[in-house]
N, C-alpha and C positions, 0 to 999 in steps of 0.2 A: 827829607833827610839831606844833611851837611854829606858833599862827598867831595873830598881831596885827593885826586889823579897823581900830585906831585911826587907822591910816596911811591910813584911808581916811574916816575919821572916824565910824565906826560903833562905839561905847561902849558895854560893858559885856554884848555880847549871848554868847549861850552859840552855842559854833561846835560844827556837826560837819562838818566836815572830812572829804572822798572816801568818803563812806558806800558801798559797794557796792550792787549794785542791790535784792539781797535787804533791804537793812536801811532804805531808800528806802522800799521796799514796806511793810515794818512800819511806820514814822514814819506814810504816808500812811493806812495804817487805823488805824492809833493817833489820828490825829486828824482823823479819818471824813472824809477830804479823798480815800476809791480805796476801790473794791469789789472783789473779785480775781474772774475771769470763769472759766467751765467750763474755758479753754485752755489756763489758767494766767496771762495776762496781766494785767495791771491797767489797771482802767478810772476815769478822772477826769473831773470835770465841770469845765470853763472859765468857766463862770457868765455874764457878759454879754455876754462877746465870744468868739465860736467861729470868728472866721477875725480874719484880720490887718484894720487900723483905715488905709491909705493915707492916707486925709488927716491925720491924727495923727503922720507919723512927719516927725521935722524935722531937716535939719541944723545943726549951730553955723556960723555965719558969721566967719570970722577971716582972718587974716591967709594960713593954710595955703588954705583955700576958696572966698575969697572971687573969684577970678579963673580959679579951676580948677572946680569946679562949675557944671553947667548950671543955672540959678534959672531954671527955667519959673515956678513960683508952684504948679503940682498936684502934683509929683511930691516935687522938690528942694525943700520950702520952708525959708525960714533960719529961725533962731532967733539972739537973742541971747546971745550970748557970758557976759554977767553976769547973765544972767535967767537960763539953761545953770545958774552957781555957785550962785544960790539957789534953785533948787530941788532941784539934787542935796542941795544944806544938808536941804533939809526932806525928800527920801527917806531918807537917812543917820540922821538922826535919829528918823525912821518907824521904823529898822531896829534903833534902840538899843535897849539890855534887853529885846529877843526875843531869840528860837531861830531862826538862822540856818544854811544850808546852802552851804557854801563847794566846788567843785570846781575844780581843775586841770584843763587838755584841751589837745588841740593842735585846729588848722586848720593844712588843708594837707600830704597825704599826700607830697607830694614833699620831702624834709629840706630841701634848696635855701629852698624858700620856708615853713618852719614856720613858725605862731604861734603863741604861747601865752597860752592865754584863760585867766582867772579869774572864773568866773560864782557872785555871791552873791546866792543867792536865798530869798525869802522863803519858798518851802514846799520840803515835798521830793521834790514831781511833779516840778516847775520843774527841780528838780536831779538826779533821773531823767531828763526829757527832754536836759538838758547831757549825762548820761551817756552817751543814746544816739546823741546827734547828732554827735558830737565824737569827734575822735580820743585813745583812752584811753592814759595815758603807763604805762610800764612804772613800778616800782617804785625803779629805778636813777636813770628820768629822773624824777621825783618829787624824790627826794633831792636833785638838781641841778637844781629848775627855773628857784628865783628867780624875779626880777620877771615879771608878767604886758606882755606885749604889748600888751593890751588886756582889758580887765575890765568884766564886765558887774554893771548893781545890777538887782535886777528885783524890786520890787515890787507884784504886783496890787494889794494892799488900800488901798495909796495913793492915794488922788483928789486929782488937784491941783486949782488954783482959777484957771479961766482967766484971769480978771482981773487977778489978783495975779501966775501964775505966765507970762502968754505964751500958754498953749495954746488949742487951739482947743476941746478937751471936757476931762474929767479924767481922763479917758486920754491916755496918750502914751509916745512912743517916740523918743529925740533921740542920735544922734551928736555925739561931740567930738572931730575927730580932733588937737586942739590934746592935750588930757589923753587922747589914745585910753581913751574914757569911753563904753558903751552904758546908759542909762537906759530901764527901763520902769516904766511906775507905770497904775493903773488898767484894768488887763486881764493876765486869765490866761488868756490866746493862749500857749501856748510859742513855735507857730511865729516872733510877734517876737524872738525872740533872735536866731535862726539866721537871717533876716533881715538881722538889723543888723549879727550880722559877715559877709554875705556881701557887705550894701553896702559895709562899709567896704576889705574887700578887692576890690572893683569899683573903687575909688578910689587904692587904693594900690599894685595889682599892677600896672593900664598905666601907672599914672604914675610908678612908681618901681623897676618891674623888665620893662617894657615886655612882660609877661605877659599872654595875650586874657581875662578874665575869664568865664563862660558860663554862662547857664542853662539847663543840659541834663543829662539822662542820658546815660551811656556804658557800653558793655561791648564784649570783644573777642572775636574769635572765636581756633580753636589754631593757627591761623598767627598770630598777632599781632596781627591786622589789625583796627582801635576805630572803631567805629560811635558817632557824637553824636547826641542825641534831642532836640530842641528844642521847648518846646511851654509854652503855660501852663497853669492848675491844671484839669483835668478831660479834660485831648486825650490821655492816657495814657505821661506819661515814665514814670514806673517802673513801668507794669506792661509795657512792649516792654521795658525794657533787660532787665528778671527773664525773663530767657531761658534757660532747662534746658541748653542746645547754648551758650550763650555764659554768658565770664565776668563777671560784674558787678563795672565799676570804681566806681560811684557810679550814685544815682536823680536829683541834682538840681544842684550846682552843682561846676565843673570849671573848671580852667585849663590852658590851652595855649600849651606854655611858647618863644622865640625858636629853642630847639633841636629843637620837635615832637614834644615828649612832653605828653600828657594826665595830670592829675593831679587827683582830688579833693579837695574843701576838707574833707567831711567824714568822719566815721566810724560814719556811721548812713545809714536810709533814712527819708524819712516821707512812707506813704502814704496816698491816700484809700480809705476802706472801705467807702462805702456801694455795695450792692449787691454786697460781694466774698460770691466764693463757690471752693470747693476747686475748684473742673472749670473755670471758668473765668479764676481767678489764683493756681494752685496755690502758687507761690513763696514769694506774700506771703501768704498764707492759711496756710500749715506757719510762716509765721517769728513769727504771732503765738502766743507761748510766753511763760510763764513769763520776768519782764525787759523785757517787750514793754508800750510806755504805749499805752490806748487812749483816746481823748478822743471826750468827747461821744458813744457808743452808747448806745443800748436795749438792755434785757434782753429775753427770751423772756419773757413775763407766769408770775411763780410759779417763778423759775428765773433762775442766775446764765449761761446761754447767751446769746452778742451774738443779737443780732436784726439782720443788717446793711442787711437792709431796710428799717428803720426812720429816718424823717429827721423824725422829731418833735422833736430840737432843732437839728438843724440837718443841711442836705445834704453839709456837709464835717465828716462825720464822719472821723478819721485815727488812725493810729496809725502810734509810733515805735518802732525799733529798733535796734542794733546791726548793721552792715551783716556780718556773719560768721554772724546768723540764715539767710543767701540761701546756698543751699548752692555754688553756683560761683561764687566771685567771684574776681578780680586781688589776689594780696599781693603788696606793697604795692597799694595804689587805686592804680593809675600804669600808662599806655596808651602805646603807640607811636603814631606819624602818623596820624591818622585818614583813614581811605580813603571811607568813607559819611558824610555828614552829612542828617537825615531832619529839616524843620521838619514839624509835628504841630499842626493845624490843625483843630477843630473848626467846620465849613463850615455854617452851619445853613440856606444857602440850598440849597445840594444841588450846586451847580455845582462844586465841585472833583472832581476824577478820587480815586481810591482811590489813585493813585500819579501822579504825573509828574517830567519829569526839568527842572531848571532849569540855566540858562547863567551866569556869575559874576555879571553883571550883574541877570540877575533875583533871585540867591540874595541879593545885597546890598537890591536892594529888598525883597523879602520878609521878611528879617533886620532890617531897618528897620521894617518896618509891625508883624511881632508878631501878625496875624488869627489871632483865632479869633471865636466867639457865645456869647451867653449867650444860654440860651434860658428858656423859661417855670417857671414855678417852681424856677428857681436862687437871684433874689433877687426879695424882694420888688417886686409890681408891675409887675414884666416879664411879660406876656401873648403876646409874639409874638420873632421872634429878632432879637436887636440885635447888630451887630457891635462888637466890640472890638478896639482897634488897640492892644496894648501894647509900647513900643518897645524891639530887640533878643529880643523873648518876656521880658522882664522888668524891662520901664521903674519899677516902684514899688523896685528895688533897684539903678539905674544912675545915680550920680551925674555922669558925664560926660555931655557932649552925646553923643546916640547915632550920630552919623557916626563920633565917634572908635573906637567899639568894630565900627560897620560897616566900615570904612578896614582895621581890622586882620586883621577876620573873612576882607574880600577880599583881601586881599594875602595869606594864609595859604593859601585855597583855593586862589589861581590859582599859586602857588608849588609846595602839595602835590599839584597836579594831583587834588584828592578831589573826589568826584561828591556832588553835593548834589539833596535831592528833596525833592518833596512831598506828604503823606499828608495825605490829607482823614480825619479819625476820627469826623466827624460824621454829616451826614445825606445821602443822594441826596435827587432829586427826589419824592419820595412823604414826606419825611419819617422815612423809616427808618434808625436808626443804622446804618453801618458794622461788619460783623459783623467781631468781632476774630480769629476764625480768618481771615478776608480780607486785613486788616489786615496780622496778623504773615505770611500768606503773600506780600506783594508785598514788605514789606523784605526774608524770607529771597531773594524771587529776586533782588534787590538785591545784598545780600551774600555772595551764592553768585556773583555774576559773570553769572548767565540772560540778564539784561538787558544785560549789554556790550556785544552781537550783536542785540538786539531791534529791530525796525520800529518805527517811531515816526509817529504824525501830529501836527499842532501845532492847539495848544487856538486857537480863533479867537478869543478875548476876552482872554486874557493870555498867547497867544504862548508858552507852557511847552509840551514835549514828552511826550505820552502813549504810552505802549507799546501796540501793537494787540493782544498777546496775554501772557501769565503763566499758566505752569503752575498749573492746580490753581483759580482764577480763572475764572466764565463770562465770557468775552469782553464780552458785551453791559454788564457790572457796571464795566468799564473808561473806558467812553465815560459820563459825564455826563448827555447829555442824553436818552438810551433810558429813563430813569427817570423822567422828566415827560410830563402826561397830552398835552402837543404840543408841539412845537419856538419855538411863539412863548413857551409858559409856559418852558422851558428860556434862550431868548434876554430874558426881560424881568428873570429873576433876577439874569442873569448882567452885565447890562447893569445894573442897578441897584449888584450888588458893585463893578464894575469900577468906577463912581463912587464909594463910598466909597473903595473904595483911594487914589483921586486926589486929592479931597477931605481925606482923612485926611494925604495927602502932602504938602499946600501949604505947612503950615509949616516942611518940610525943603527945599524947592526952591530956596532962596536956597544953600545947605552944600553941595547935589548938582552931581555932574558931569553932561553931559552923558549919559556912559556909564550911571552910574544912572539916570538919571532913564528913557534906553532900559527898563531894566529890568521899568517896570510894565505894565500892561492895553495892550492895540493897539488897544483900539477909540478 
């Protein structure tokens, strides 16, 4: 296939065009940018930026955005519209007479709402990772794809010049949904791609096909029946959705659509690796193979073997792949009514239950708040556990005000009658993780129905229902506060959270109903 760049103003550069993944993999050791590891998979190094840049990513301000975007100033920030045209001028022109890497993909497993991305990127990790993240078009729809939907430029080596270009460092990452245009320059994060179109699709599927946008994992069990995992980056969505007994529809981002069908945006999974091991994430552990990117790992010292225990360049070490690597998944990605909805919560004060049951109104405030902790040496400087409130579980990719997406989420649950919960994956009161055989056994009783019929007493600081018993679970592991050295240490934790929750809340309290606002802490 004939491909002309100029239309995009990229002159003279040599294109390779839907490289397959094998020929990806040569380009990358060809030009000492992927080492191939004992698995078979290939391993790249991201260089300056190993997780995504939030304050860097911006959207254009125009006519389409400017009334329909929520401009807090941390999340949403604008950009100029003509500051947007010249600097795409000066990535384009970055990109001339090189060796460029051009792929075709869809987003959007349901046909209803396909898109089609064109991602041209400077190496051919970047276009590996589109490979795997993305939905791959047959050969037929190739032939017929035509114009892109939306088209990404992605170049790392680019440094822009805040002064002259707008940005805040010489990295960056800007939406145009005027030229449905995604720009990266100054960082080889892959994860920013799949980012950008999953904002832009947060933006264009409530607003223009009244579709819930979501960041969650999903999979079904063989009655039909789709479990949603909500949670941000370390509280475990893809390693519960990578269920052996259930099929995997997607690990991270999903829509749910006005008629109650689930459907994923992508055609890959991408997970965190540090500390995977076979006995404990067998799923994603067998899918790194041959085809599979792994960014930022250690070697075994004197050997091409990962080291997954190794976070000497960073704790988010990940890897991507083709979601067909997971041996049970949904063909098409596409789910029936979801009956469980699980937010995934890394608690680092200890006070959350290993499971409780929430009421609509609490499910919406909690969908609102987004808690989890970051705790010590995740990010530099954090010595003890700070809570984070990200809004919806994934406020750095929600361009609406987040009532809007909470408004739909409620009106969906109290509609499908689906039981929503909450899993603490964090710590109790001693400070000990949450053992994931625990874990996965309170959702299976979940979605096995156990709990339908289970005794419940109500948590005294946020009002949610806990179950007094769960198969396979020691009772005492249930209750919260049995894990602190006394009940005043269990009440001061818990009494400290429940303030930030409120705290965290004030800026939504003017948008909430009454009903919501029931929904938080009772103290």
């Amino acid at each position: 296939m004939s491909l002309d760049l100029t239309v995009y103003g990229i002159e003279n550069a040599k294109i390779n065009y839907q490289l397959s993944a094998d020929e990806l993999e040569k380009e990358m050791v060809r030009n000492g940018q992927g080492e191939v590891t004992s698995s078979g998979a290939i391993n790249m190094l991201t260089g300056e930026f190993t997780g995504r840049s939030p304050k860097d990513r911006f959207i254009v301000k125009d006519e389409i955005t400017e009334n329909s975007v929520w401009w807090d100033g941390k999340i949403n920030i604008p950009f100029d519209a003509e500051k947007f045209d010249r600097l795409y001028e000066k990535v384009v022109k970055h990109l001339s007479n090189r060796e460029v890497y051009v792929r075709d993909a869809y987003a959007c497993a349901d046909d209803r709402y396909k898109t089609k991305i064109r991602a041209i990127t400077e190496t051919p990790g970047a276009n590996l990772f589109i490979y795997n993240m993305f939905i791959r078009p047959t050969e037929e729809e190739l032939q017929n794809f035509g114009e892109a939907d939306w088209t990404i430029v992605n170049a790392p080596s680019f440094m822009a010049n805040p002064e002259e270009d707008g940005t805040i460092s010489h990295n960056f990452s800007i939406l145009n949904f005027k030229r449905k245009i995604i720009i990266n320059g100054g960082t080889g994060y892959t994860g920013e791609m799949k980012k950008g179109v999953f904002s832009a699709l947060n933006f264009i599927l409530p607003v223009e096909k009244n579709v819930l946008p979501m960041h969650c994992s999903a999979n079904s069990g063989n009655d039909g029946d789709t479990a949603l995992f909500f949670g941000l980056s370390g509280t475990g969505k893809t390693t519960l959705s990578a269920d052996k007994n259930r099929r995997l529809i997607g690990d991270d981002e999903h829509g749910w659509t006005p008629d109650d069908t689930v459907f994923n945006f992508e055609g890959g999974c991408y997970a965190k690796v540090i500390n995977l091991s076979a006995e404990g994430e067998p799923e994603i552990f067998g899918a790194i193979k041959k085809g599979a990117l792994l960014e930022n790992v250690k070697f075994v010292e004197g050997s091409n073997v990962v080291d997954y225990t190794n976070d000497e360049i960073t704790e988010n070490t990940r890897v991507s792949y083709p979601i067909d690597y997971i041996e049970n998944i949904a063909v098409p990605s596409v789910g029936k009514n979801p009956k469980n909805i699980f937010f995934l919560s890394f608690d680092a004060f200890g006070v959350f239950p290993p499971i409780a049951k929430l009421n609509a109104q609490q499910a919406a405030y909690l969908f609102i708040s987004g808690y989890t902790s970051k705790v010590a040496g995740t990010e530099a400087g954090i010595t003890e556990p700070q809570t984070t409130f990200s809004n919806c579980f994934g406020a750095p990719f929600m361009p609406l005000h987040p009532t809007k997406y909470a408004k739909m989420l409620s009106e969906k649950v109290e509609s499908s009658n689906v039981n929503v919960w909450l899993i603490n994956t964090g710590w109790n009161g001693q400070k000990k993780r949450m053992s994931l055989k625990d874990t996965r056994t309170v959702i299976n009783a979940a979605l096995s129905g156990e709990l339908d019929n289970a005794t419940f007493r109500q948590d005294p600081f946020f009002g949610f229902q806990i179950p007094e018993k769960v198969e396979g679970v020691d009772a005492e592991k249930l209750d919260p506060a049995t894990s602190f050295d006394s009940p005043e240490a269990y009440e001061k934790n818990a009494v400290i959270l429940a303030g930030k929750f409120k705290e965290n809340f004030k800026k939504f309290e003017e948008f909430a109903s009454e009903e919501l606002l029931a929904g938080g802490p009772i103290i």
